[in-house]
Structure formats: C-alpha cells, structure tokens
Short mmCIF file of the C-alpha atoms (twelve columns), coordinates in Angstrom:
data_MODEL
# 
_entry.id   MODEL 
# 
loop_
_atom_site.group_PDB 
_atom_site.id 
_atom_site.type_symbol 
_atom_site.label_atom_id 
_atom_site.label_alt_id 
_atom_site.label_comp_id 
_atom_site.label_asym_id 
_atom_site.label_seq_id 
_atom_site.Cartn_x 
_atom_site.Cartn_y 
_atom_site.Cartn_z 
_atom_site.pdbx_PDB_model_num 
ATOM 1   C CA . UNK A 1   25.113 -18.618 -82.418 1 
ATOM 2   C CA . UNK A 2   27.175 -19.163 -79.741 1 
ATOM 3   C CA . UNK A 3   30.240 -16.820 -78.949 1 
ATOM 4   C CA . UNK A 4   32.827 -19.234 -76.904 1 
ATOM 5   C CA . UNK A 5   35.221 -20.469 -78.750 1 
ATOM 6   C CA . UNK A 6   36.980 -24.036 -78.675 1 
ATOM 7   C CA . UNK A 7   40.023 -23.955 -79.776 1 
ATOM 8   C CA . UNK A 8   42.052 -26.731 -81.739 1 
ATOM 9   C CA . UNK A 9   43.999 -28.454 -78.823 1 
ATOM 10  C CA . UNK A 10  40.629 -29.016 -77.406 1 
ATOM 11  C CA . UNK A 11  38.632 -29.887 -79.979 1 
ATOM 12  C CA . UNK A 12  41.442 -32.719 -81.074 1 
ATOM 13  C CA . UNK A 13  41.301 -34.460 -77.964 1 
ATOM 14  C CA . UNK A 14  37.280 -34.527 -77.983 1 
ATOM 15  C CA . UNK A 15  37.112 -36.027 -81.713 1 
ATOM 16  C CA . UNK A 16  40.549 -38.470 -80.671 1 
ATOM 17  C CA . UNK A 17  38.973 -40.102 -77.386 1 
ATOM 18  C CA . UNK A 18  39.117 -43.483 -77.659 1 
ATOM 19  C CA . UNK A 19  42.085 -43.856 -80.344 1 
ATOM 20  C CA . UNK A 20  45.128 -44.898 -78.629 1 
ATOM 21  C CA . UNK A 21  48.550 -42.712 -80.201 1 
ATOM 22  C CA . UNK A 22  46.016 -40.242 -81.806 1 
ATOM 23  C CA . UNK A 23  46.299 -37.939 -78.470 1 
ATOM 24  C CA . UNK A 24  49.479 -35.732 -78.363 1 
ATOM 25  C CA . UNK A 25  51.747 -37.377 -76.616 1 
ATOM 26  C CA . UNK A 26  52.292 -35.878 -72.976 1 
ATOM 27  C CA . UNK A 27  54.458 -38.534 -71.759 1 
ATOM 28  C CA . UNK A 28  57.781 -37.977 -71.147 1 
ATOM 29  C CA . UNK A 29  60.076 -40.689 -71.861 1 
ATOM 30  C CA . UNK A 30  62.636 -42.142 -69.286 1 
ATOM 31  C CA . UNK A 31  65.735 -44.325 -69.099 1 
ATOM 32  C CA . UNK A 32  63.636 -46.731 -67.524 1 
ATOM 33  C CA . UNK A 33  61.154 -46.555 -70.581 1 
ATOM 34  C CA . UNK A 34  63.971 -46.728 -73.585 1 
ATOM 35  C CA . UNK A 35  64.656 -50.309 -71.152 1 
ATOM 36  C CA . UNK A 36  61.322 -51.258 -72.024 1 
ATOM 37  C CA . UNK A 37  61.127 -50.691 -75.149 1 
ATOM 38  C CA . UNK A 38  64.080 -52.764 -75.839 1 
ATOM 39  C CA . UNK A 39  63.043 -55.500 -73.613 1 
ATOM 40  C CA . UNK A 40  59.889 -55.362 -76.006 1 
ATOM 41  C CA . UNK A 41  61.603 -55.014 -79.194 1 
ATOM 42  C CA . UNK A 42  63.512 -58.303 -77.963 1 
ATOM 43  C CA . UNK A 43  60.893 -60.442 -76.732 1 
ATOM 44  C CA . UNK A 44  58.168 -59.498 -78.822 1 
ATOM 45  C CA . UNK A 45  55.473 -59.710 -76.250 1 
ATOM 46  C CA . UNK A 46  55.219 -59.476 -72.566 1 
ATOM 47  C CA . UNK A 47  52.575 -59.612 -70.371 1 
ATOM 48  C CA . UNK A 48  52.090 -56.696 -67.229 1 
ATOM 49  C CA . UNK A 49  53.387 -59.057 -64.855 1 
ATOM 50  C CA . UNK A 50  56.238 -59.805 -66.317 1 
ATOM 51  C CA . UNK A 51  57.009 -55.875 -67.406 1 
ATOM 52  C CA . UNK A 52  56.092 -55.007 -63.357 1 
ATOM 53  C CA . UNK A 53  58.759 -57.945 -62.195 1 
ATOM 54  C CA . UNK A 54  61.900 -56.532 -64.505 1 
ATOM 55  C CA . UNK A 55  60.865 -52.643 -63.998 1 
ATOM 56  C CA . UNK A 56  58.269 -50.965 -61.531 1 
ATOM 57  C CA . UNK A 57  57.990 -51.285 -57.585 1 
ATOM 58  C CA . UNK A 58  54.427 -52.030 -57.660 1 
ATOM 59  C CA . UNK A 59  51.812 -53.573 -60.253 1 
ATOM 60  C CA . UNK A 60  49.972 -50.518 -59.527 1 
ATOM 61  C CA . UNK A 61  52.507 -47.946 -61.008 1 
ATOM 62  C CA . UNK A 62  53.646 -50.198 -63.791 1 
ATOM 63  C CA . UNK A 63  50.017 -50.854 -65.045 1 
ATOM 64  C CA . UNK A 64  49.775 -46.877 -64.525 1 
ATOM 65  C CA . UNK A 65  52.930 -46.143 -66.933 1 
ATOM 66  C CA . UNK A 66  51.713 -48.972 -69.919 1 
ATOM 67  C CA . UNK A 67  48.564 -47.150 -69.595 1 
ATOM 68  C CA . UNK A 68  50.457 -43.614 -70.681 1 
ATOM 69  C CA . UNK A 69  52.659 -45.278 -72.813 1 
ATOM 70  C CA . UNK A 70  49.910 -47.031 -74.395 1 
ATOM 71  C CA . UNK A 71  47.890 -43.886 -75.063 1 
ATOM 72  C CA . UNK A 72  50.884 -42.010 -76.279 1 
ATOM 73  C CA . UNK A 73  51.348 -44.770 -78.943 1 
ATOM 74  C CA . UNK A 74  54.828 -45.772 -77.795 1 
ATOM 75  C CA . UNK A 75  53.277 -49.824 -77.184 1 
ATOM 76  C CA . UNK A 76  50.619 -51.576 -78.328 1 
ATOM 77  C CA . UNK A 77  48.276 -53.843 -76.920 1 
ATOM 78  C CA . UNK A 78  47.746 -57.466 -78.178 1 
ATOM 79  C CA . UNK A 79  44.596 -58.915 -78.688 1 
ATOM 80  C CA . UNK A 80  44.334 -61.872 -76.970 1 
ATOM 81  C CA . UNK A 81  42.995 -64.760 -79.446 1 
ATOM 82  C CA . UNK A 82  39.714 -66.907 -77.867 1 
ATOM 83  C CA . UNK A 83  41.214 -69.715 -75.880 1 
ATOM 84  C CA . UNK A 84  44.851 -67.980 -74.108 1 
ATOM 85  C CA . UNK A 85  42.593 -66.213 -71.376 1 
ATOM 86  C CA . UNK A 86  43.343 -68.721 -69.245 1 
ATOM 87  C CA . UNK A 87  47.152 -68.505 -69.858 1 
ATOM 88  C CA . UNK A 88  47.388 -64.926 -69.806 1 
ATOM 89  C CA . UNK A 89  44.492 -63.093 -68.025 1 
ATOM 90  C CA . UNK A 90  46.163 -59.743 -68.105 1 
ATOM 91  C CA . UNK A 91  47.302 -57.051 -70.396 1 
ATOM 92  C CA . UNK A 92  49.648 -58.173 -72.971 1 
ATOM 93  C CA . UNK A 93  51.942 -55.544 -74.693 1 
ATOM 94  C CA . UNK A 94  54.228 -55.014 -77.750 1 
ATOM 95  C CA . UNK A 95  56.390 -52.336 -78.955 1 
ATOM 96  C CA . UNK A 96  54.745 -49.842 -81.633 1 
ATOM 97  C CA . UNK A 97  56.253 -47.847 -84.464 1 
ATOM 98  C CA . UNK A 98  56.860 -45.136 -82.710 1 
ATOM 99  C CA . UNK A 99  58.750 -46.816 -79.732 1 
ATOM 100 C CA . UNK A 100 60.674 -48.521 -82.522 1 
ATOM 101 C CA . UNK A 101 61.634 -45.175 -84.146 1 
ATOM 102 C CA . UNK A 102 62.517 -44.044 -81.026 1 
ATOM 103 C CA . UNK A 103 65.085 -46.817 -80.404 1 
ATOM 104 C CA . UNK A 104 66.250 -46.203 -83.414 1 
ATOM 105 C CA . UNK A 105 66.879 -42.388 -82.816 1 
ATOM 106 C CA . UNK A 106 68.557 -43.908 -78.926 1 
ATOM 107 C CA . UNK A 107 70.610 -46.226 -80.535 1 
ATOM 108 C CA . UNK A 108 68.521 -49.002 -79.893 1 
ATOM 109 C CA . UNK A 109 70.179 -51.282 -82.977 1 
ATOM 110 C CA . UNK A 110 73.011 -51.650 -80.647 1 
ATOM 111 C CA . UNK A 111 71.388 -53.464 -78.420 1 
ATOM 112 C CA . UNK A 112 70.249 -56.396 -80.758 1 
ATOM 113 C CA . UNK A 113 66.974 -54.594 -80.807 1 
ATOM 114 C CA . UNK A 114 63.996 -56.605 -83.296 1 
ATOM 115 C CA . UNK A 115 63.625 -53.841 -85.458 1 
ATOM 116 C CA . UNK A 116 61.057 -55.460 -88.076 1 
ATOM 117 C CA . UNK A 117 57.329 -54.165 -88.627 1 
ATOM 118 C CA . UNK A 118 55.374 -55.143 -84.926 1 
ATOM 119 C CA . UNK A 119 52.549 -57.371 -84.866 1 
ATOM 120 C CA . UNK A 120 49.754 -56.311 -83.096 1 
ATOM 121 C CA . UNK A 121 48.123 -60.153 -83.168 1 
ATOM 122 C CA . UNK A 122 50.100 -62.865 -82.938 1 
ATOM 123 C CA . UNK A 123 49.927 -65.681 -85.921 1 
ATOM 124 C CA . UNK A 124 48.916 -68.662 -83.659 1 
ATOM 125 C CA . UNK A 125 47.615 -69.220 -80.390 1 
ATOM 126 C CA . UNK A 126 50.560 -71.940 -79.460 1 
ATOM 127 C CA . UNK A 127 53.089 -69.121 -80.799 1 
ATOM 128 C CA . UNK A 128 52.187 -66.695 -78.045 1 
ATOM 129 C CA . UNK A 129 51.712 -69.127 -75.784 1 
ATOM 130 C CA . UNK A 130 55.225 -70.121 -76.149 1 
ATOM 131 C CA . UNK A 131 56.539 -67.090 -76.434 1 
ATOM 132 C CA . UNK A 132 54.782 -65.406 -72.790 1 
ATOM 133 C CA . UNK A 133 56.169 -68.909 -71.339 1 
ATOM 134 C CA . UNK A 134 59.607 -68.617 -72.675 1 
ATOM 135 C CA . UNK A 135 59.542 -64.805 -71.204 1 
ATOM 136 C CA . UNK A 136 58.560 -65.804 -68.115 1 
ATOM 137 C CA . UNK A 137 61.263 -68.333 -68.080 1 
ATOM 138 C CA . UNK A 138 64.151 -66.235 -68.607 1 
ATOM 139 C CA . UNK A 139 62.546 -63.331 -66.632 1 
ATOM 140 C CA . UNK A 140 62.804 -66.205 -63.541 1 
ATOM 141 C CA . UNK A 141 66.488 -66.949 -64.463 1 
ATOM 142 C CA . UNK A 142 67.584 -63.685 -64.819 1 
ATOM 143 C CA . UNK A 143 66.324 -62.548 -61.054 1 
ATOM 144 C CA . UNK A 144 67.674 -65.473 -59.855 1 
ATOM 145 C CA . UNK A 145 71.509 -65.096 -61.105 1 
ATOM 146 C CA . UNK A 146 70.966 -61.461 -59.678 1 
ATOM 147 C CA . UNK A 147 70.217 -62.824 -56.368 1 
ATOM 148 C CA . UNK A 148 72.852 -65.198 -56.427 1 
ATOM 149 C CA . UNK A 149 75.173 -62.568 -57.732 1 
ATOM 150 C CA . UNK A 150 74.354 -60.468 -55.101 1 
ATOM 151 C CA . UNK A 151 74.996 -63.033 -52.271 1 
ATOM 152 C CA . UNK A 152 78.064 -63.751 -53.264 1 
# 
C-alpha cells in the first residue's frame, strides 16, 4: 500500500483533463473580458480574428486568453460544420452559461446583451456563414469611424 497521499484538488484536475469548464476556474476576469462577453452575447459568434482585431495587441495573447477563458468555461467553442473550413479556418467562439450569468450579475442586460440559452452548433451552415460575414463587416466599419473620428 502506498503511503503518499493525493489530495482532492489534485486528484480533480487528473480525472477533469480534457473537459473544458470542469477545471476550477483560475482565471481572473477583467474589464476587458466582461467587453467580450458582451460583444459575444451580441453577435452570437465570432471568430479569433475578429475577437484579436476589437480587443488584444497581438493574435498571440488573444488566442492565449480564449484559451483560459475557454477552459474556465466562460466561452465555448463552435464546431465548425463540414464545408465552412474554408470560410473560417480558425477558432470560432460563443458565450457559455457561465459568461452569461456573469453578465447578468455585471449588469450585462443593460447593454442589450442576447441573454437566451447559447448554441454551441449553429442550425445551418449559410446561418454562420452569414453571421461571421456580417461580424466582420461591422467589425471593419466600426475601426474605420474610429479612425476617422480620430483624424478629425
């Protein structure tokens, strides 16, 4: 018989390796996050790019912070159906439960925050299609009426 001794914190993260959310959380949450969240919770999904161009200095860091987010079950990541890896060949995220509750608890309502039940796969192919297109769209607007704003 052996006489070390694992204790419990240990032996959860051995029997949850592998399950996103099922780790305890050790991610702190920032402003910069709760943004996020509610750019999730209004857009439904968004693709790493896109997340990286409205939030993080490099791809490197954002991909980095989805990652922790994503393990501490605050987003999701979305399946993508047979056929949209040529559209989107990256990461595509969504807002979980959890970061919904904690919009919730932030105030996020407020904000015109989607605060259904998140899908974690899309109904249709065309559907998020359109909808990564439609993001990347306004993402394009909205940086360039901040560089013309700040021109003038």
């Amino acid at each position: 018989m052996l006489s070390s001794r694992i204790d419990a914190d240990q032996l959860t993260k051995k029997m949850s390796r592998g399950v996103p959310g099922k780790r305890k959380a050790q991610c702190r949450v920032t402003p910069r996050d709760i943004g996020l969240f509610t750019s999730l919770a209004e857009n439904q999904f968004l693709t790493t790019s896109q997340i990286h161009t409205q939030y993080f200095p490099s791809i490197h860091r954002s991909r980095k912070r989805l990652n922790q987010l994503w393990w501490s079950g605050f987003v999701q990541r979305v399946k993508i159906p047979p056929g949209l890896e040529l559209l989107s060949a990256e990461a595509v995220y969504s807002i979980s439960r959890a970061g919904l509750r904690l919009l919730q608890a932030q105030g996020g309502h407020e904000f015109g925050c989607v605060t259904s039940k998140p899908s974690k796969r899309p109904g249709s192919l065309m559907f998020l299609s359109h909808t990564l297109l439609r993001n990347s769209f306004r993402i394009a607007l909205e940086n360039a009426v901040r560089v013309n704003d700040s021109v003038a």
